[in-house]
PASEBA-1860 file (N, C-alpha, C; in nm, 3 decimals):
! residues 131
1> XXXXXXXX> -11.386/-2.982/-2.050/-11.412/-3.068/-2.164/-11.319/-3.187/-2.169 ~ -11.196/-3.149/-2.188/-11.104/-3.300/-2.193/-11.129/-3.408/-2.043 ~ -11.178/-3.374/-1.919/-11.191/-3.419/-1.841/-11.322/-3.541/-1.886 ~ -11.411/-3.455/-1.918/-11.567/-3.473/-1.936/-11.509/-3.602/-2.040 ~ -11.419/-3.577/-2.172/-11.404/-3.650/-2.298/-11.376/-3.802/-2.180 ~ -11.254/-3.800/-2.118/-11.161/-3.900/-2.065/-11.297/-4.020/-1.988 ~ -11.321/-3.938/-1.902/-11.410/-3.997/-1.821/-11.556/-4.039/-1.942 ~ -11.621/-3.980/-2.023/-11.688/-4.053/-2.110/-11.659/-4.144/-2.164
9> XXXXXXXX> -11.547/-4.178/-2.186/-11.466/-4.252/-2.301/-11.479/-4.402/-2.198 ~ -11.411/-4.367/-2.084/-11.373/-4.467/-1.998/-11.543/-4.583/-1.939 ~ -11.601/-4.440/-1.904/-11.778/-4.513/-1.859/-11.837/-4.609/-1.916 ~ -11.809/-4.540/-2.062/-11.866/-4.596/-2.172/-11.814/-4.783/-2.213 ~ -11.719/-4.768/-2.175/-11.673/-4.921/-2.155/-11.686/-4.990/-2.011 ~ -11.755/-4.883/-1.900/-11.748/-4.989/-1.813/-11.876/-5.027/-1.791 ~ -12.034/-4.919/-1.849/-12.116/-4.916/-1.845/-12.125/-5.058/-1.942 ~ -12.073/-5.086/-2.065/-12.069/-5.258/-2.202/-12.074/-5.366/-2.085
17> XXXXXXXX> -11.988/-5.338/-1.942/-11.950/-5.439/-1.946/-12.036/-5.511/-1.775 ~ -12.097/-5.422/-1.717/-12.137/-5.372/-1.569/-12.288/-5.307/-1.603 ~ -12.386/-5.381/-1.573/-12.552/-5.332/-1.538/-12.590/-5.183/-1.462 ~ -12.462/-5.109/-1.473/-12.494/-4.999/-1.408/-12.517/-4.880/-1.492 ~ -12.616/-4.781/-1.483/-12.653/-4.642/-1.545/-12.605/-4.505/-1.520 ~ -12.559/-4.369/-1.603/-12.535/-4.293/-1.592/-12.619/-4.196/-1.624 ~ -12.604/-4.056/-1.587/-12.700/-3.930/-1.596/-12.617/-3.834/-1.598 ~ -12.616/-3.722/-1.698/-12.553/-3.620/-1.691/-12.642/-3.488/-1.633
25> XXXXXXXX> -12.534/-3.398/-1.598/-12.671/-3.258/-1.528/-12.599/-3.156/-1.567 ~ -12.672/-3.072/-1.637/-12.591/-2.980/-1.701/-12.633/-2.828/-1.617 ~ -12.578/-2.818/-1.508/-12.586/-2.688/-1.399/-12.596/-2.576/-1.493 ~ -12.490/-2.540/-1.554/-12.421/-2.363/-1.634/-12.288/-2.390/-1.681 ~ -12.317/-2.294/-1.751/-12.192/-2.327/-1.851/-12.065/-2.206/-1.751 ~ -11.970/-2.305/-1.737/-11.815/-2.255/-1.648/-11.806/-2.086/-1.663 ~ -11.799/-2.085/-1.860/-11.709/-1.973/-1.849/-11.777/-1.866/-1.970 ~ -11.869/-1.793/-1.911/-11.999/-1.755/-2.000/-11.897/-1.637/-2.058
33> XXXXXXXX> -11.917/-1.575/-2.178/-11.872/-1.456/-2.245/-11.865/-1.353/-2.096 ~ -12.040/-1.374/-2.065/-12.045/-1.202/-1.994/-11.988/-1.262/-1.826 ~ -11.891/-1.341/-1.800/-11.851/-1.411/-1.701/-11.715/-1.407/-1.663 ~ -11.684/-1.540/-1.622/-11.535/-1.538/-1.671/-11.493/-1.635/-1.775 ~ -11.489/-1.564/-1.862/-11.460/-1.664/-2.031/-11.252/-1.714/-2.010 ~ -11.262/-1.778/-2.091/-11.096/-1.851/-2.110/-11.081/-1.814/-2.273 ~ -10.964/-1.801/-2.226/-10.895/-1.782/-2.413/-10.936/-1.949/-2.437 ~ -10.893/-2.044/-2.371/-10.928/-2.218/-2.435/-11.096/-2.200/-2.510
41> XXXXXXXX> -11.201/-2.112/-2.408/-11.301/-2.096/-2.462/-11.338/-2.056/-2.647 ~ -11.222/-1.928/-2.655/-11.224/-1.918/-2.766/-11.185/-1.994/-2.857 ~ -11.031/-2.033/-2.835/-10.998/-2.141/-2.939/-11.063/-2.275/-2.966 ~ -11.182/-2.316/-2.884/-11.278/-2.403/-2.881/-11.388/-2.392/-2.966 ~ -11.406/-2.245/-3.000/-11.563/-2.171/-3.041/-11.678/-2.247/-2.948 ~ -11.684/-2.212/-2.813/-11.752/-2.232/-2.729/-11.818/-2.092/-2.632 ~ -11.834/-2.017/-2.669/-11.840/-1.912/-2.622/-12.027/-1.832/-2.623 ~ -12.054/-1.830/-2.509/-12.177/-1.830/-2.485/-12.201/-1.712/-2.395
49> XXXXXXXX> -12.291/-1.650/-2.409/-12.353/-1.560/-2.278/-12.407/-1.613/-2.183 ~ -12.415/-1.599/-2.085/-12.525/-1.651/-1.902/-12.644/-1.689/-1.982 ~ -12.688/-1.785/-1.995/-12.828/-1.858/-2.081/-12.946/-1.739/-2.011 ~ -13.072/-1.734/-2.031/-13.162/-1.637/-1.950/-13.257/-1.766/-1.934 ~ -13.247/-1.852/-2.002/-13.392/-1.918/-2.000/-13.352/-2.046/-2.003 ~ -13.392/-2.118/-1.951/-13.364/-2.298/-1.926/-13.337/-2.339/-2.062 ~ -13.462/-2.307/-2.171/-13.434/-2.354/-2.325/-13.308/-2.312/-2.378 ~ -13.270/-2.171/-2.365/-13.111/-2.196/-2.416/-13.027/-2.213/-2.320
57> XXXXXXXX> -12.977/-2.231/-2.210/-12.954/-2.345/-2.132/-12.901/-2.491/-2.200 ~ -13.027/-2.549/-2.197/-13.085/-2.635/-2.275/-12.973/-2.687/-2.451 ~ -13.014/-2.553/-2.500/-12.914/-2.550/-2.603/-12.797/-2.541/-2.613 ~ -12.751/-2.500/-2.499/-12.576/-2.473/-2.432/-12.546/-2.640/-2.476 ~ -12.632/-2.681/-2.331/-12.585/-2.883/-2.329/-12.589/-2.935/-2.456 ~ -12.689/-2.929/-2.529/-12.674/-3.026/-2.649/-12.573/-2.954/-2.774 ~ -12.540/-2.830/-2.782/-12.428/-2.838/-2.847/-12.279/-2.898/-2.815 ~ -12.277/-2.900/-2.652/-12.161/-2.945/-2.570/-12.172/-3.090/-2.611
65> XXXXXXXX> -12.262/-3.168/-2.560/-12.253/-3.287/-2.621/-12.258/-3.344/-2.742 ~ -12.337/-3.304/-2.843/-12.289/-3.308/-2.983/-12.173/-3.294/-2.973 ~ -12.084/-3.182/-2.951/-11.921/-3.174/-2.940/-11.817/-3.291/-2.901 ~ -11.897/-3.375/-2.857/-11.800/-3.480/-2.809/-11.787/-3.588/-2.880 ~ -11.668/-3.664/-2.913/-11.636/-3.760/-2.969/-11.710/-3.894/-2.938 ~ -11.676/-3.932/-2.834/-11.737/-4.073/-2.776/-11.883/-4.033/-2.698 ~ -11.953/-4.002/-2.733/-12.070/-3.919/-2.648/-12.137/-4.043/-2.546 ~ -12.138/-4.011/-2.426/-12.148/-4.120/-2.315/-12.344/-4.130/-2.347
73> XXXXXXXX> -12.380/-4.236/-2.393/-12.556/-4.241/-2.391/-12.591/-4.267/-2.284 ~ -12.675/-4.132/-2.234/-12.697/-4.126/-2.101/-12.791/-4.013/-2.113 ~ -12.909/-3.993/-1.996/-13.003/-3.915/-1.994/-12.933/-3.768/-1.980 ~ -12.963/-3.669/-1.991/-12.904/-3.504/-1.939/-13.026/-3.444/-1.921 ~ -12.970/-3.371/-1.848/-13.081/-3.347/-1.677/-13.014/-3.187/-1.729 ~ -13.095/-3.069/-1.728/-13.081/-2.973/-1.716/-13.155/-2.862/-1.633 ~ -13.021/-2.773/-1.559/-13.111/-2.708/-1.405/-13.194/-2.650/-1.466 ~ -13.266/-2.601/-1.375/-13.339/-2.422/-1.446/-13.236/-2.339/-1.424
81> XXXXXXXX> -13.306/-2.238/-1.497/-13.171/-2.151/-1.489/-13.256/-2.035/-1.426 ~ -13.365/-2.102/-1.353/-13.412/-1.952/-1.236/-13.413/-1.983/-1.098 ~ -13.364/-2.160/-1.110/-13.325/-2.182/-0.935/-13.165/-2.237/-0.910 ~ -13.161/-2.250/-1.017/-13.019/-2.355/-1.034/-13.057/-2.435/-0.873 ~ -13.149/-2.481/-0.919/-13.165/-2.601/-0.788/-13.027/-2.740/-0.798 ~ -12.996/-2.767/-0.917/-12.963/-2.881/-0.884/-12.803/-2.876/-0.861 ~ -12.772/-2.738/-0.907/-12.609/-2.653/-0.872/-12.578/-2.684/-0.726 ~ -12.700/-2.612/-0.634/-12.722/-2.619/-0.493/-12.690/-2.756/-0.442
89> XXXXXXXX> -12.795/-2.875/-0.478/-12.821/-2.965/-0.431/-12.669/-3.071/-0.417 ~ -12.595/-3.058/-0.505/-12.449/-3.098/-0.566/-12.359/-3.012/-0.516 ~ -12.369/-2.907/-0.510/-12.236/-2.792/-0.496/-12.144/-2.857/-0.592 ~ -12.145/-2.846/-0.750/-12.155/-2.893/-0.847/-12.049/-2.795/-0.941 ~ -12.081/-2.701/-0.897/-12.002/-2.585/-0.976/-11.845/-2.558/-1.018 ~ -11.776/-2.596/-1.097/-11.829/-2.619/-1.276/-11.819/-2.788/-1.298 ~ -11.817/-2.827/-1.216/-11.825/-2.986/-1.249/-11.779/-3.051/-1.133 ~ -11.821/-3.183/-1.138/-11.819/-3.261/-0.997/-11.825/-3.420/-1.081
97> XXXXXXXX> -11.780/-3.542/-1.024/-11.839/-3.660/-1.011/-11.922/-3.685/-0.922 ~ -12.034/-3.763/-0.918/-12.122/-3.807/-0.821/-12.143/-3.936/-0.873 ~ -12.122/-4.015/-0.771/-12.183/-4.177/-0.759/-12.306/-4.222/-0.682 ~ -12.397/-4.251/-0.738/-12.514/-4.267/-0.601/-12.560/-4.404/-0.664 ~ -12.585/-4.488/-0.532/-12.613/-4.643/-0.563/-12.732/-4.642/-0.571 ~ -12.790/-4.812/-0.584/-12.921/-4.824/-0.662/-12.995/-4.824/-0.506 ~ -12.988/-4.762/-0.385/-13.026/-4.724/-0.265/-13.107/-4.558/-0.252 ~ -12.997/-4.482/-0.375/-13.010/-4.362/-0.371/-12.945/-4.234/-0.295
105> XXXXXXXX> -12.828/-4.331/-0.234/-12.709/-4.285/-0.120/-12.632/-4.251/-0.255 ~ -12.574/-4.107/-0.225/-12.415/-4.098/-0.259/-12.318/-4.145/-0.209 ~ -12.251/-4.238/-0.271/-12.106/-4.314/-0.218/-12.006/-4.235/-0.264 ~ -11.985/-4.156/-0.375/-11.852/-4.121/-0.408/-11.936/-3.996/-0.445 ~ -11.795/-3.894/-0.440/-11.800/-3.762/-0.466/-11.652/-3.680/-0.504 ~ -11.667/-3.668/-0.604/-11.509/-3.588/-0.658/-11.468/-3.482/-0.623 ~ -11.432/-3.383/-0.568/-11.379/-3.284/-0.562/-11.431/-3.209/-0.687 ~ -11.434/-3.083/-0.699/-11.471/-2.964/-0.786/-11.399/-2.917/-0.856
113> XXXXXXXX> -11.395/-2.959/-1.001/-11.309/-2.957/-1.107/-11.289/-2.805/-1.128 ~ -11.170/-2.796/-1.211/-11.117/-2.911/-1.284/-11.018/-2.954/-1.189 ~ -10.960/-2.851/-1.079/-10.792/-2.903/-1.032/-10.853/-3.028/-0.909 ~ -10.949/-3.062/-0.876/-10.975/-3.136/-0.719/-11.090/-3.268/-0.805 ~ -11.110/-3.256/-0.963/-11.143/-3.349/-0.998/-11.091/-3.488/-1.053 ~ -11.143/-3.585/-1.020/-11.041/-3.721/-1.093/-11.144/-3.805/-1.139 ~ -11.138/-3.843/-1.246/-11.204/-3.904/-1.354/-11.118/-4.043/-1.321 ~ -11.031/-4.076/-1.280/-10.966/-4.185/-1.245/-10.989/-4.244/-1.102
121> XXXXXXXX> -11.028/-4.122/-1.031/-11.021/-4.179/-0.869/-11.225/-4.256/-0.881 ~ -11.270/-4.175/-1.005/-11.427/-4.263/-0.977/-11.413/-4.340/-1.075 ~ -11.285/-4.343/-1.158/-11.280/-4.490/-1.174/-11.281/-4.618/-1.121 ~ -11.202/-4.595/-1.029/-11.146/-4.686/-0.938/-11.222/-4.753/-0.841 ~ -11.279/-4.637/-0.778/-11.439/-4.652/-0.743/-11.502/-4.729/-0.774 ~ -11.507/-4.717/-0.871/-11.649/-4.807/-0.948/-11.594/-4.980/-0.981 ~ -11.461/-4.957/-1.013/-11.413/-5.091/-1.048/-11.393/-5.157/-0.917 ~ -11.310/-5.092/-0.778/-11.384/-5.167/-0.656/-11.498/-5.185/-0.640
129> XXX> -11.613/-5.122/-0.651/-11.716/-5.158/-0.604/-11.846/-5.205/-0.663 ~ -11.812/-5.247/-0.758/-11.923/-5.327/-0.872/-11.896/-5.446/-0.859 ~ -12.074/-5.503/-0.857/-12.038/-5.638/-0.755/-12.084/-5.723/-0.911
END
């Protein structure tokens, strides 16, 4: 979450200022009750079971984003939760940056949060490479 906050916060001003678009994808939730939950989970009141069905799934993301302060306006893309195709397609799991140009190439790719993720390094990214 604080990762997700930082990096929304930041997009969100570079998206005002730069013709470029964002998409969120909401794979599964990290740290399900019947999973491996975090005490942060609790003191969050975020605490969820393994969704069974895409719709609550579904409902996972939009309470997560409601939850957020600066909420990045941007489409959210949610897997199924009977292929987790798009988990696969990313190796995504519990969070990732992805940059893909208006080609449809991925140029940047973050490491797999939270410890190998940087909300700063696709900053940087983006501020080199926006023409």
């Amino acid at each position: 979450r604080k990762n997700f906050k930082i990096l929304s916060s930041s997009l969100k001003a570079t998206q005002s200022t730069h013709a470029i678009g964002f998409l969120n994808l909401y794979i599964r939730e990290a740290h399900p009750v019947d999973g491996w939950q975090l005490d942060e989970n609790k003191e969050d009141d975020v605490c969820y079971l393994k969704p069974k069905t895409t719709k609550k799934r579904a409902s996972i993301a939009r309470r997560f984003l409601d939850s957020l302060e600066n909420n990045l306006k941007a489409p959210f893309l949610i897997d199924d939760v009977t292929t987790n195709a798009l988990e696969s397609q990313f190796d995504a799991m519990p969070e990732k940056i992805i940059i893909i140009n208006d080609k449809h190439e991925v140029v940047f790719q973050s490491g797999i949060g939270p410890y190998q993720y940087s909300a700063e390094k696709a900053l940087t990214f983006l501020k080199n490479n926006l023409v």
